[in-house]
C-alpha positions as a Markdown table, in Angstrom:
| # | Residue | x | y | z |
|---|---|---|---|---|
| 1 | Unk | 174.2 | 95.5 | 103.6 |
| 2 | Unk | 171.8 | 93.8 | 101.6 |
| 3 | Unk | 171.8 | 90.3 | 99.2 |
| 4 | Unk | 173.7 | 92.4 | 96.6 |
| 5 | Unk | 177.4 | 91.8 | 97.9 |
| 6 | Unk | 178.5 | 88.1 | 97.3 |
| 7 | Unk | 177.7 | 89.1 | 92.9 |
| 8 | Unk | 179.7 | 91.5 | 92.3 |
| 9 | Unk | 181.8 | 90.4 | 89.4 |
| 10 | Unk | 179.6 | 89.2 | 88.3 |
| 11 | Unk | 177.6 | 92.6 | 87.5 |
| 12 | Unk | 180.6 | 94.1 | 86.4 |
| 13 | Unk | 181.4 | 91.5 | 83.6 |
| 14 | Unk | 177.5 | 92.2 | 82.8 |
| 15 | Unk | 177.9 | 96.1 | 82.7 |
| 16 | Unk | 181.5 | 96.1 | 81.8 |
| 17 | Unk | 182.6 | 98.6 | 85.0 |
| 18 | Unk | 185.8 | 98.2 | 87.2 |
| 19 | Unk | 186.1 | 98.3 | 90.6 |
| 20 | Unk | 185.8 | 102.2 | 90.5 |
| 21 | Unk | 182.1 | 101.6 | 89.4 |
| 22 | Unk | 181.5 | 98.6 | 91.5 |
| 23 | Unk | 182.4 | 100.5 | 94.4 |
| 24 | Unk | 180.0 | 103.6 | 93.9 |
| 25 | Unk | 177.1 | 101.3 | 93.3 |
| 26 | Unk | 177.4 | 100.3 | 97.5 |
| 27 | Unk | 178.4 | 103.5 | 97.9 |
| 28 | Unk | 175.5 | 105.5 | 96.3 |
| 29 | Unk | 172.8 | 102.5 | 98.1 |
| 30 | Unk | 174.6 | 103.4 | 101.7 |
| 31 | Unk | 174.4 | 107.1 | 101.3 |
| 32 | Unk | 170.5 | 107.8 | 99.6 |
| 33 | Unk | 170.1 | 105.4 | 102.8 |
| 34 | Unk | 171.8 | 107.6 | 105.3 |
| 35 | Unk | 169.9 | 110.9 | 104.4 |
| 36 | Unk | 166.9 | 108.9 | 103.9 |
| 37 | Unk | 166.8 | 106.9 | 107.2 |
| 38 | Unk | 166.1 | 110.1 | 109.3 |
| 39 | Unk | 163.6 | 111.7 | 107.5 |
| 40 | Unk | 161.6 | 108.6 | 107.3 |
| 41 | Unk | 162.1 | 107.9 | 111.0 |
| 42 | Unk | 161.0 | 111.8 | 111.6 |
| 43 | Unk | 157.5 | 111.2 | 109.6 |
| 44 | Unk | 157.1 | 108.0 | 111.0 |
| 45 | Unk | 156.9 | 109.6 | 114.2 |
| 46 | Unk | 154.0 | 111.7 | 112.9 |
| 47 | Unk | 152.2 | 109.6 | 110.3 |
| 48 | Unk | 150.8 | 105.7 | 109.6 |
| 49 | Unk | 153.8 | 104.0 | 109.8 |
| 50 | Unk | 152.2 | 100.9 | 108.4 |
| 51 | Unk | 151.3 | 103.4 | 105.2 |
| 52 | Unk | 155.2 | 104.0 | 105.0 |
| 53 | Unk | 156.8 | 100.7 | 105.6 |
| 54 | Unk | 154.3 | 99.5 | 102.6 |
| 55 | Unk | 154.7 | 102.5 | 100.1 |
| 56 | Unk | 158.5 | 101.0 | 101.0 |
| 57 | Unk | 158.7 | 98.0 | 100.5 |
| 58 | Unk | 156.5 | 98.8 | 96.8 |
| 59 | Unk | 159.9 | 101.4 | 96.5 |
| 60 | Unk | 162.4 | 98.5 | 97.3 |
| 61 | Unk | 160.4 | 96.1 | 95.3 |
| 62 | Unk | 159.2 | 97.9 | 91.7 |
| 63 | Unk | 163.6 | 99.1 | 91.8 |
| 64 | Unk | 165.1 | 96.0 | 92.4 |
| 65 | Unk | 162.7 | 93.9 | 89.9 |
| 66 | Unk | 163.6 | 96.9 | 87.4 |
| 67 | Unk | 167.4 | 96.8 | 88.5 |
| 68 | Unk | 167.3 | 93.6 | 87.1 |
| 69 | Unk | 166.5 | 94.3 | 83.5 |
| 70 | Unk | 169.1 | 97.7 | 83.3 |
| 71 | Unk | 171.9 | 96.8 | 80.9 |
| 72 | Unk | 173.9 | 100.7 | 81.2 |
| 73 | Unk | 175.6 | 101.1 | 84.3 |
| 74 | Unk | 174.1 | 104.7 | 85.3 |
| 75 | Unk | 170.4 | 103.4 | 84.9 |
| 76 | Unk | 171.4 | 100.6 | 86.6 |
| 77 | Unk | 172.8 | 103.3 | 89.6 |
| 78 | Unk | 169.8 | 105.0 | 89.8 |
| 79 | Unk | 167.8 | 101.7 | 90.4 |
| 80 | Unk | 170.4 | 100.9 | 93.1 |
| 81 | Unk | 170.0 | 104.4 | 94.4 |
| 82 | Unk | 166.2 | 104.2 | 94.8 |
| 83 | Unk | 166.7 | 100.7 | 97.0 |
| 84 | Unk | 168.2 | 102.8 | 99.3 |
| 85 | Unk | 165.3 | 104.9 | 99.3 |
| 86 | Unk | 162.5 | 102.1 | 100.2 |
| 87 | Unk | 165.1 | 100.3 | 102.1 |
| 88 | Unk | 165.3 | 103.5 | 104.3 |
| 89 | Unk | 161.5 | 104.0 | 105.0 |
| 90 | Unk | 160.7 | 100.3 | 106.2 |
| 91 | Unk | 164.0 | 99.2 | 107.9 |
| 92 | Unk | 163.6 | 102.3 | 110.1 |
| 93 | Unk | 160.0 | 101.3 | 110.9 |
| 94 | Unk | 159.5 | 98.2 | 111.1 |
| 95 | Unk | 161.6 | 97.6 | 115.1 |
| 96 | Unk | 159.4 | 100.2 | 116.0 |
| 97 | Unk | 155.9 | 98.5 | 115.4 |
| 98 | Unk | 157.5 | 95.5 | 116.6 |
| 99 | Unk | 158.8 | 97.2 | 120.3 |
| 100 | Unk | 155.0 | 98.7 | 120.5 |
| 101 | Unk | 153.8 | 95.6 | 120.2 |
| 102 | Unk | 155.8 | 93.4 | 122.8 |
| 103 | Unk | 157.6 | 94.3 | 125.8 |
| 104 | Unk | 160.9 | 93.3 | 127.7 |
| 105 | Unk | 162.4 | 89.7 | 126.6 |
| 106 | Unk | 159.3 | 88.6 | 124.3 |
| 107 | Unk | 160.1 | 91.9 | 122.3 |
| 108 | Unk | 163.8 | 91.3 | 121.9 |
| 109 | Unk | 162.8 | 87.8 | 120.7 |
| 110 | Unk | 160.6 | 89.1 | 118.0 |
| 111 | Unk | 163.6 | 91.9 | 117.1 |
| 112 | Unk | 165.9 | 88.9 | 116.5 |
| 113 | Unk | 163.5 | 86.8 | 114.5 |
| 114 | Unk | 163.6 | 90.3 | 112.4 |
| 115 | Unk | 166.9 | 90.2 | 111.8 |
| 116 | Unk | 167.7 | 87.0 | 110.8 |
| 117 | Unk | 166.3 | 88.1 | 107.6 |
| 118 | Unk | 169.6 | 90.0 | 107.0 |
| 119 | Unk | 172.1 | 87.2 | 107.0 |
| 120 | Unk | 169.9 | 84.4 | 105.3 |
| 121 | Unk | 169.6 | 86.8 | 102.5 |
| 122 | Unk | 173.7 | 86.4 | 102.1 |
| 123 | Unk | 173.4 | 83.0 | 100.1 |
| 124 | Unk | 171.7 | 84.3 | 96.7 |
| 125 | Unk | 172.7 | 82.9 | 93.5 |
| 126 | Unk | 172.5 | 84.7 | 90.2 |
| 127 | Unk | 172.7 | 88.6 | 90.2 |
| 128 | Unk | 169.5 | 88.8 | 87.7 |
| 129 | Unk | 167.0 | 86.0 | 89.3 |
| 130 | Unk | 168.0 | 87.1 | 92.6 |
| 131 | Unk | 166.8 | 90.4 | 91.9 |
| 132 | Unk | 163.7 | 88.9 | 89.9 |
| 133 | Unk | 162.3 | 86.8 | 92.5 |
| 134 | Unk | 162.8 | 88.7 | 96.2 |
| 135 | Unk | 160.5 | 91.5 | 94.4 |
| 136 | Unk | 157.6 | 88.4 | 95.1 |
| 137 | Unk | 158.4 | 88.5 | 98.7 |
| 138 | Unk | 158.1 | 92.1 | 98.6 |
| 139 | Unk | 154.5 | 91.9 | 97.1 |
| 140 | Unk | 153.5 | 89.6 | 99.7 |
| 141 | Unk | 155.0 | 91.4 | 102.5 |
| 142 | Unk | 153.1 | 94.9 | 101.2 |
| 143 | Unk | 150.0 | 93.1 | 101.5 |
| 144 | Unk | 150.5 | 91.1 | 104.9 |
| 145 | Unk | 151.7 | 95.2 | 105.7 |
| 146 | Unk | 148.0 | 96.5 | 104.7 |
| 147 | Unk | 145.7 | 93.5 | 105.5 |
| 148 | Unk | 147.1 | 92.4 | 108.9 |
| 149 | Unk | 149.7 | 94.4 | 110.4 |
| 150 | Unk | 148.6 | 96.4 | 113.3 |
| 151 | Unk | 149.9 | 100.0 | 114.0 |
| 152 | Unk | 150.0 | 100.6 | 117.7 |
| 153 | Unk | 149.9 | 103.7 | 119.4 |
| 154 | Unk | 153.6 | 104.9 | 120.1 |
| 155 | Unk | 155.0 | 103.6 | 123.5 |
| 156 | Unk | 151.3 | 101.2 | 124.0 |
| 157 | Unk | 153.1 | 97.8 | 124.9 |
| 158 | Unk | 154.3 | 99.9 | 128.3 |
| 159 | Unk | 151.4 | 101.7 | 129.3 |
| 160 | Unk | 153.2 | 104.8 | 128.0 |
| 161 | Unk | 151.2 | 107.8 | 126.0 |
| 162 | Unk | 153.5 | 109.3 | 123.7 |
| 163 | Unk | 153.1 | 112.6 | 121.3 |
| 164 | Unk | 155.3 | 113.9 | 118.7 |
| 165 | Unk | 158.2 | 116.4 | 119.6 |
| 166 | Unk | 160.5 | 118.2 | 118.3 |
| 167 | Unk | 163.6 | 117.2 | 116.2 |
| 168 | Unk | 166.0 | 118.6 | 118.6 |
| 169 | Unk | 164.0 | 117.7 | 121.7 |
| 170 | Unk | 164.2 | 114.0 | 120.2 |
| 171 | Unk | 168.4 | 114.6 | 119.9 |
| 172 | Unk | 168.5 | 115.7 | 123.6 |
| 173 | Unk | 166.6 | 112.7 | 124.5 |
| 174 | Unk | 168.4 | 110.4 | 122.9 |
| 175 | Unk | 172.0 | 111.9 | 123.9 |
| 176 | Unk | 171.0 | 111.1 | 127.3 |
| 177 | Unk | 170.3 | 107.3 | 126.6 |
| 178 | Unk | 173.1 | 105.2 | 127.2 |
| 179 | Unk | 172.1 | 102.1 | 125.8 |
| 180 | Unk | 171.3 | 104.2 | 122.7 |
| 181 | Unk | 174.9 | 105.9 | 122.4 |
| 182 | Unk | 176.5 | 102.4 | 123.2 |
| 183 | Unk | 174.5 | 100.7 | 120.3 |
| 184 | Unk | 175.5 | 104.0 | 117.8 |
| 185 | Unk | 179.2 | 103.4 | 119.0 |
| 186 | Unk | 179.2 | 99.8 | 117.8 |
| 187 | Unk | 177.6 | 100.6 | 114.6 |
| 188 | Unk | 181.0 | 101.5 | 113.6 |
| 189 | Unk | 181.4 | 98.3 | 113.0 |
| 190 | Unk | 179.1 | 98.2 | 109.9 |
| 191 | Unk | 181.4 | 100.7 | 107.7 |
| 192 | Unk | 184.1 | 97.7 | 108.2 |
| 193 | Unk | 181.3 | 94.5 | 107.9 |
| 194 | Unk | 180.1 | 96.3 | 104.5 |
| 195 | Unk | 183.4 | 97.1 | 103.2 |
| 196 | Unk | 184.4 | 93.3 | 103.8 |
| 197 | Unk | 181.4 | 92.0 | 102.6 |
| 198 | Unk | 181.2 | 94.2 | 99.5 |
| 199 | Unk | 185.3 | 93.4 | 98.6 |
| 200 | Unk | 186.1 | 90.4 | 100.6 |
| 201 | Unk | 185.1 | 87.5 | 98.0 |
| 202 | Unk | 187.2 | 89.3 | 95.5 |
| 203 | Unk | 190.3 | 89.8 | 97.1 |
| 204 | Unk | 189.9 | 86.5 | 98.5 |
| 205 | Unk | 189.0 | 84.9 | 94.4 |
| 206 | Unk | 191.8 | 87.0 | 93.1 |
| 207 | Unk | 194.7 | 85.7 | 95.9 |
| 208 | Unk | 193.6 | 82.1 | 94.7 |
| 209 | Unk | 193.9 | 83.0 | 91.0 |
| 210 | Unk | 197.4 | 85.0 | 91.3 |
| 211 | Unk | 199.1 | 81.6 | 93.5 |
| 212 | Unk | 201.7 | 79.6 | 91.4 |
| 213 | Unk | 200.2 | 77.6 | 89.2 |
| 214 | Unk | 197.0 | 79.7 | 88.4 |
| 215 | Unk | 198.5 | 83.0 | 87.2 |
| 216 | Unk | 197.3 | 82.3 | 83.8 |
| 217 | Unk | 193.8 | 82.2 | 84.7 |
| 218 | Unk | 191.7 | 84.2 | 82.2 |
| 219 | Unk | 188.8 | 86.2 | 83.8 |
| 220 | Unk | 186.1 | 84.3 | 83.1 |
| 221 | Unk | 187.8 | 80.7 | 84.2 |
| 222 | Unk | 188.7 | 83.0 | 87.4 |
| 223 | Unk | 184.9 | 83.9 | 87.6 |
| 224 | Unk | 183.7 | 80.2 | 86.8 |
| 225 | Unk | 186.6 | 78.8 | 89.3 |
| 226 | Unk | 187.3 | 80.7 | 92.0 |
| 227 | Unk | 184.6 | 83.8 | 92.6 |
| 228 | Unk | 181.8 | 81.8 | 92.3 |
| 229 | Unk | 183.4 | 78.9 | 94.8 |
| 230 | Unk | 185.0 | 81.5 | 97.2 |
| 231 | Unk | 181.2 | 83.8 | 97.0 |
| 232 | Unk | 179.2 | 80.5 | 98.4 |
| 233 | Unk | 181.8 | 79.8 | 101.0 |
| 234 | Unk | 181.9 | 83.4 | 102.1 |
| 235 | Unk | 178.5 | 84.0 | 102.1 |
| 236 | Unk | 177.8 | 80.7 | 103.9 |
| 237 | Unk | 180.0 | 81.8 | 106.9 |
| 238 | Unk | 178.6 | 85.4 | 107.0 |
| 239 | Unk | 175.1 | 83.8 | 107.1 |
| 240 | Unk | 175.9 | 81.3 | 109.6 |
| 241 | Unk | 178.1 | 84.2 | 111.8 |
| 242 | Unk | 175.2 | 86.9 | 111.4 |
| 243 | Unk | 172.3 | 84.3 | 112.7 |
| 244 | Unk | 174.6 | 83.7 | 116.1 |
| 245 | Unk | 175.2 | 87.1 | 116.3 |
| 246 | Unk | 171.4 | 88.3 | 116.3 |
| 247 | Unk | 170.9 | 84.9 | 118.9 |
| 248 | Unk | 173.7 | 86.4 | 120.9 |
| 249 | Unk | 173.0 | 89.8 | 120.6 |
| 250 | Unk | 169.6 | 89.1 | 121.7 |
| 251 | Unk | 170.7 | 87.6 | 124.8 |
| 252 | Unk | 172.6 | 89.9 | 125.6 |
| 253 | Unk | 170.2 | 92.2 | 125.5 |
| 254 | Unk | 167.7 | 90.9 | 127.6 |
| 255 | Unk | 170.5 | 90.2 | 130.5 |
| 256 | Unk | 171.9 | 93.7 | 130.3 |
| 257 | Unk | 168.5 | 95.7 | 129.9 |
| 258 | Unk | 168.4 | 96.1 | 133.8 |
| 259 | Unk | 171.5 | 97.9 | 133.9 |
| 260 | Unk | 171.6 | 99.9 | 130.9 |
């Protein structure tokens, strides 16, 4: 998931949705995402994937910064929507480059050092500037992408020669990979990681607010008291558990390489 998750309420007080809404705004990011993810991963395959992780990041960029400005709840979708698009085209690209360009324990090193960009980004403040200012970051990014980001030939860092195949031929290929289908099988875990990270301040803010004592808490002292207090804790914790998670995963990965 992205930055989005720990501001909820506060984007529904904004638009004036429910949780019905709220929900189908992570819902419609994760699912342009899904359908998007392959396709992009299928033309990387075959065109500059430098061109496509910048055209990207522009995507994820120009939708968030608008985002930020929509005050109706379906324009507002739409720009969500389209996040998932540009998230899709550079998130799918970018390990890719980076394992072409690095081999065995430097490369997982470098993977890691990717993601710790997910769980830092769990610590954001206010729904509007957060969305105003990573679009800056995006810029640069788009023009470190095009000015000084190489795009190796597919498989270089190994001595390998690869050439496009076909979409089934890649399906075959990767069925019979078992670290793949191991790493496929744990992404299970995401459905339950973005569920809790999309809901879990909430519930959390809300079991506060309904103890004895607070149960006539008006919504916006239950914003100002609890959510926002509950949101920086939360967040805090999943930043600090997703950085040793990427260290450990990382690790792991280089010691059980030789065997999977």
């Amino acid at each position: 998931m992205d930055t989005f998750t720990r501001i909820l309420t506060q984007i529904q007080c904004d638009l004036n949705i429910g949780d019905t809404e709220g929900g189908l705004l992570q819902t419609a990011f994760v699912a342009i995402y899904m359908i998007c993810a392959p396709v992009f991963g299928y033309l990387g395959d075959r065109y500059s994937r430098r061109l496509i992780m910048a055209a990207g990041i522009f995507v994820w960029s120009l939708t968030t910064l608008l985002g930020s400005y929509m005050t109706n709840f379906w324009a507002f979708l739409v720009m969500r929507s389209l996040v998932g698009v540009g998230e899709a085209s550079y998130s799918t690209k970018a390990p890719t480059i980076i394992s072409d360009l690095f081999v065995g324990d430097t490369r997982s090193k470098f993977l890691a050092l990717f993601y710790f960009a997910i769980p830092v980004g769990r610590v954001m403040g206010s729904w509007h500037w957060g969305l105003r200012v990573t679009p800056v970051f995006g810029a640069v990014a788009v023009l470190l992408i095009l000015l000084v980001v190489q795009d190796p030939p597919r498989g270089e860092s190994e001595g390998a020669h690869l050439s496009a195949t076909s979409w089934w031929d890649d399906i075959k290929s990767l069925g019979k990979n078992k670290s793949f289908v191991m790493s496929t099988a744990c992404t299970a875990v995401a459905f339950v990681a973005g569920a809790l990270a999309w809901w879990g301040p909430k519930f959390i803010a809300l079991g506060l607010a309904t103890q004895q004592g607070h149960q006539d808490v008006s919504l916006d002292e239950y914003v100002n008291f609890h959510l926002n207090s509950v949101s920086y804790i939360f967040g805090l914790i999943a930043m600090i558990a997703g950085l040793l998670g990427v260290l450990l995963g990382s690790f792991l990965g280089q010691k059980l390489r030789v065997r999977y």
